[in-house]
C-alpha positions in Angstrom: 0.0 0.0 0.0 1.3 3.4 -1.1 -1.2 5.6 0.8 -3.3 5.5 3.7 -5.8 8.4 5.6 -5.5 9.2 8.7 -8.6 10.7 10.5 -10.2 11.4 14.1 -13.3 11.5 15.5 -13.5 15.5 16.3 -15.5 18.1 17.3 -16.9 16.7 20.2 -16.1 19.1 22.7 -18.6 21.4 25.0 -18.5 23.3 27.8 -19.8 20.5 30.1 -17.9 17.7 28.7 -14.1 18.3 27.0 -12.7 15.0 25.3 -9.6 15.3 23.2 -7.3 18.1 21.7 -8.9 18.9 18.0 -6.4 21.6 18.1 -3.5 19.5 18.7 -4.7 16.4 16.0 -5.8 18.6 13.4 -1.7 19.1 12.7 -1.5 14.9 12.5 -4.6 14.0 10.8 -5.7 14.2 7.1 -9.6 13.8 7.4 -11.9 14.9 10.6 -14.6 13.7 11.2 -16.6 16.2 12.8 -19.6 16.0 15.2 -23.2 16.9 13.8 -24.1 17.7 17.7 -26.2 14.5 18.4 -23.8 12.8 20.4 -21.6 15.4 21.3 -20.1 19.0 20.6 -22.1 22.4 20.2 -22.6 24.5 17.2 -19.8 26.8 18.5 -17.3 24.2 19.1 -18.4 22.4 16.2 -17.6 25.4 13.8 -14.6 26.1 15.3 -12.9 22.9 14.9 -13.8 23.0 11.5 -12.7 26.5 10.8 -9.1 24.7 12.5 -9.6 22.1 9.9 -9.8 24.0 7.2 -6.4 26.5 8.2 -4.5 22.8 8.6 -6.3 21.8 5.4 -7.4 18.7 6.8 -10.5 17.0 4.7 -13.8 17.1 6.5 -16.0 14.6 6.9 -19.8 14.2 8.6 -19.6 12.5 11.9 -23.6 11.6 12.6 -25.0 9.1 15.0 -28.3 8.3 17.1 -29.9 11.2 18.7 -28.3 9.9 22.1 -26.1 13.4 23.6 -26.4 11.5 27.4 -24.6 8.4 26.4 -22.1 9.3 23.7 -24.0 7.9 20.9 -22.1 4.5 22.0 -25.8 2.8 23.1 -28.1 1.2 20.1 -30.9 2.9 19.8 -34.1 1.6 18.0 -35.4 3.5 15.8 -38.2 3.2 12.8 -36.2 3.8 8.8 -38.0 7.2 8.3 -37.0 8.8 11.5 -33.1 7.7 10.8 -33.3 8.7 7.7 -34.3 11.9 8.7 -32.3 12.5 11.6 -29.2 11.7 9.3 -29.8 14.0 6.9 -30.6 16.9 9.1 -26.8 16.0 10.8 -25.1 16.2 7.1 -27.4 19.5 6.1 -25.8 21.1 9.4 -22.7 20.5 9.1 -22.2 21.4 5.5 -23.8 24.9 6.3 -21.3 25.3 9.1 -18.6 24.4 7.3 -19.8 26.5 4.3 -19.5 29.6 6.6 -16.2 28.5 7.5 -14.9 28.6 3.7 -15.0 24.5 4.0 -16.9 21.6 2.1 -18.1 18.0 3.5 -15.6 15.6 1.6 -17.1 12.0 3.3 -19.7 10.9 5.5 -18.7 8.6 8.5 -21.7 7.7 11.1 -20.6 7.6 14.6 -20.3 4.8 18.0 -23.2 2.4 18.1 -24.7 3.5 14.8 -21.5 2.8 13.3 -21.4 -0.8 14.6 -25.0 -1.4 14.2 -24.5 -0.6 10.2 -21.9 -2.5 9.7 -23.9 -5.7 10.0 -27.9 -4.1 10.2 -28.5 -3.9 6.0 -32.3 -2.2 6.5 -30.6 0.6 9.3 -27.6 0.6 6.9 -30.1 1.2 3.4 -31.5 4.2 6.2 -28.2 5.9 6.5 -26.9 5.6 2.6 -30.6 6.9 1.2 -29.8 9.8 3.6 -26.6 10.6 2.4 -28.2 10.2 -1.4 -30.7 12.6 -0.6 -28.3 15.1 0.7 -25.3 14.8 -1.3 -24.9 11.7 -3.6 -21.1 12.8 -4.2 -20.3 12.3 -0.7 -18.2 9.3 0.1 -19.3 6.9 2.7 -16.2 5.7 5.1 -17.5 2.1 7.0 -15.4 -0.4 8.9 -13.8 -2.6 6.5 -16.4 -5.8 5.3 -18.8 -4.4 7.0 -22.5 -4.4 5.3 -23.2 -1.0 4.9 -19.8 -0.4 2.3 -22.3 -3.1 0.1 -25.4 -1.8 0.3 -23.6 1.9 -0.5 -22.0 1.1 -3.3 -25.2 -1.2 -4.8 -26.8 2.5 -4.8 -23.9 3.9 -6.2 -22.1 5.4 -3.7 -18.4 5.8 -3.2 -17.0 4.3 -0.5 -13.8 3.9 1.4 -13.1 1.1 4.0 -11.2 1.6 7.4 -9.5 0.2 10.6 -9.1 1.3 13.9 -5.6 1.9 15.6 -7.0 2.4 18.6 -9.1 -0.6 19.0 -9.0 -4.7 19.2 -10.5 -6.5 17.0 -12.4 -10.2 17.0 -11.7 -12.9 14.8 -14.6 -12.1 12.5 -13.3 -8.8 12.1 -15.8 -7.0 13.9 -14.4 -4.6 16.8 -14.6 -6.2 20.2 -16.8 -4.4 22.1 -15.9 -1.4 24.6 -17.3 -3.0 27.9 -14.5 -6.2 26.8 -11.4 -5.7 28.6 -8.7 -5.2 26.0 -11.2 -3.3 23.3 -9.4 -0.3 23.9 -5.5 -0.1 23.0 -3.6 2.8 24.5 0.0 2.4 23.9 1.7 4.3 21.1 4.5 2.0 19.9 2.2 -0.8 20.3 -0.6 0.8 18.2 1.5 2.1 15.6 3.4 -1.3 14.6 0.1 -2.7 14.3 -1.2 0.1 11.8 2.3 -0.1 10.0 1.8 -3.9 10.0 -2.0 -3.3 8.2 -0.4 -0.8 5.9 2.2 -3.2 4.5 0.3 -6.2 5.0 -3.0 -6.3 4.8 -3.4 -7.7 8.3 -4.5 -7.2 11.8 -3.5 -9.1 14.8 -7.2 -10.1 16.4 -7.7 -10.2 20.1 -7.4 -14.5 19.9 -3.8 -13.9 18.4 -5.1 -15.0 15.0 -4.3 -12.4 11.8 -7.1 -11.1 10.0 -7.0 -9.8 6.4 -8.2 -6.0 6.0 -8.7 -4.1 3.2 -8.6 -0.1 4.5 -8.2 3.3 3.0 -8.0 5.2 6.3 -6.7 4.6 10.1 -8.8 6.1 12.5 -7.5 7.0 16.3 -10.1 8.4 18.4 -10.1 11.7 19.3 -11.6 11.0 23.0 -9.1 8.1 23.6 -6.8 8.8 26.8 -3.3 9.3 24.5 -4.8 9.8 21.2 -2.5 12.8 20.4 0.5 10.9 21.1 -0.8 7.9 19.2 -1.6 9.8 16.4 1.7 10.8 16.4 3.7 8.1 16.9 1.2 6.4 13.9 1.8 9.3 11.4 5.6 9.2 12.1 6.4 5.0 11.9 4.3 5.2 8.7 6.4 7.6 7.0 9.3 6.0 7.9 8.1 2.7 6.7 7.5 4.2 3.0 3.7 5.0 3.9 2.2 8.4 2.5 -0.3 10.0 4.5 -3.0 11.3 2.1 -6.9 12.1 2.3 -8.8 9.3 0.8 -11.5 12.1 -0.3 -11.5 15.5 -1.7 -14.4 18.0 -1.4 -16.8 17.4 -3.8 -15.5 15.2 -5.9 -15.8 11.5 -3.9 -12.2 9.4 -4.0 
C-alpha cells in the first residue's frame, strides 16, 4: 500500500464535557470527522474545529449518530427507517452549512459509535443511512469499517466508498471490533498501536484479540479523538508510517468523492 488516511473523531467538545485536543490532532490527521451535535459538541465548538480544519487543510467529513447526547452515541438505539433517515440528513445538512460559513466543504460521510457498529452488520438501518446521504449529497463518500454491510449496500446504490481500521481498538476474529465494555477493546500504547497500523499498511493484516491475523482491506486509520493518548498515538502512527515508506493522504476531496 502506497497511501493510507489518517482521520479522528473531532469536534466533540462542549462546555460540560471536554474530550480530546482537535487543536493538537488537526496538525497529524488528514480527514476529521466532525460531530453533527447529536452525540456530542455544540454548534460553537463544532464550527470552530472546523474552521481549525480548514487552516491545517485537513478533509472534513460528517460524523452523525443516534440522537443519544447522554450516552455518547455509543448505546443502540431503535429506531423506525423514516426517523433515521431523517435525523441523518438533518446531521449532514448542518454540518455542511457550518462548514460553508467557515470557507470549507463536507468531503465524506462517517456515522458515529453504536450507529456505526449497528451498520456494519444491520442492512435495513444501513439502506436508512446511505438513502440519507443520497438525498443530501450523492457525491459524498461513505467511510464504514472494512467488510462491513453497509460499504455493500452503499455502493449497490452507487455510492463511493472507502473502507477503514481502527488503531485504537482490538479486533475479534470475524473482524468486527470487540466491544468497549470487553477488557482489552481499547489499545492505548503508542508504539504498540502504531506497529500494528504499519503492520496493516504493509500487509494487509490485523492481529485479532485470539492472536489469530485477519486480512483488512482499509483506505483510512482512525484514532479516536476522546481516547486517553490519542494525540501521542496519532503521532507516533503518522511518524512509523512515513518511515516505513507509507504516504499519509486524504482518501476524499471535497466534492468530488475518492
Amino acid at each position: 500500500m502506497a497511501s493510507i488516511d489518517l482521520n479522528s473523531d473531532l469536534g466533540e467538545n462542549s462546555a460540560d464535557r471536554v474530550v480530546g485536543d482537535d487543536a493538537a490532532m488537526l496538525e497529524i490527521v488528514t480527514s476529521a470527522n466532525v460531530s453533527c451535535g447529536f452525540h456530542a459538541g455544540s454548534p460553537e465548538g463544532i464550527r470552530d474545529t472546523l474552521a481549525a480544519a480548514v487552516r491545517n487543510g485537513v478533509v472534513i467529513g460528517a460524523h452523525p449518530s443516534y440522537r443519544d447526547y447522554e450516552n455518547f452515541g455509543r448505546i443502540d438505539v431503535e429506531v423506525d427507517s423514516a426517523t433515521l433517515q431523517a435525523h441523518i440528513e438533518y446531521q449532514l445538512g448542518a454540518l455542511e452549512g457550518l462548514a460553508r460559513s467557515v470557507g470549507g466543504t463536507v468531503g465524506y460521510v462517517k456515522p458515529h459509535g453504536a450507529l456505526y457498529n449497528t451498520i456494519a452488520r444491520d442492512e435495513r438501518r444501513a439502506a436508512d443511512v446511505v438513502a440519507a446521504i443520497r438525498a443530501i449529497d450523492p457525491r459524498l463518500v461513505l467511510l464504514g469499517l472494512a467488510s462491513g454491510v453497509v460499504l455493500d449496500v452503499a455502493e449497490r446504490a452507487g455510492l463511493q466508498v472507502a473502507a477503514e481500521a481502527f488503531a485504537d481498538r482490538s479486533y475479534l476474529p470475524d473482524g468486527r471490533l470487540v466491544p468497549r465494555p470487553q477488557e482489552g477493546a481499547v489499545l492505548h500504547d503508542p508504539a504498540a498501536v502504531a506497529e500494528r497500523m504499519v503492520r496493516l499498511a504493509s500487509d494487509g493484516v490485523i492481529r485479532a484479540i485470539d492472536g489469530t491475523d485477519i486480512p483488512v482491506n482499509a483506505q483510512s486509520i482512525c484514532v479516536h479523538g476522546d481516547s486517553p493518548g490519542s494525540v501521542a498515538m496519532a503521532a507516533q502512527t503518522k511518524r512509523m508510517l512515513q518511515d516505513a515508506g507509507i504516504t499519509i493522504s486524504p482518501f476524499a476531496r471535497p466534492g468530488a468523492g475518492v
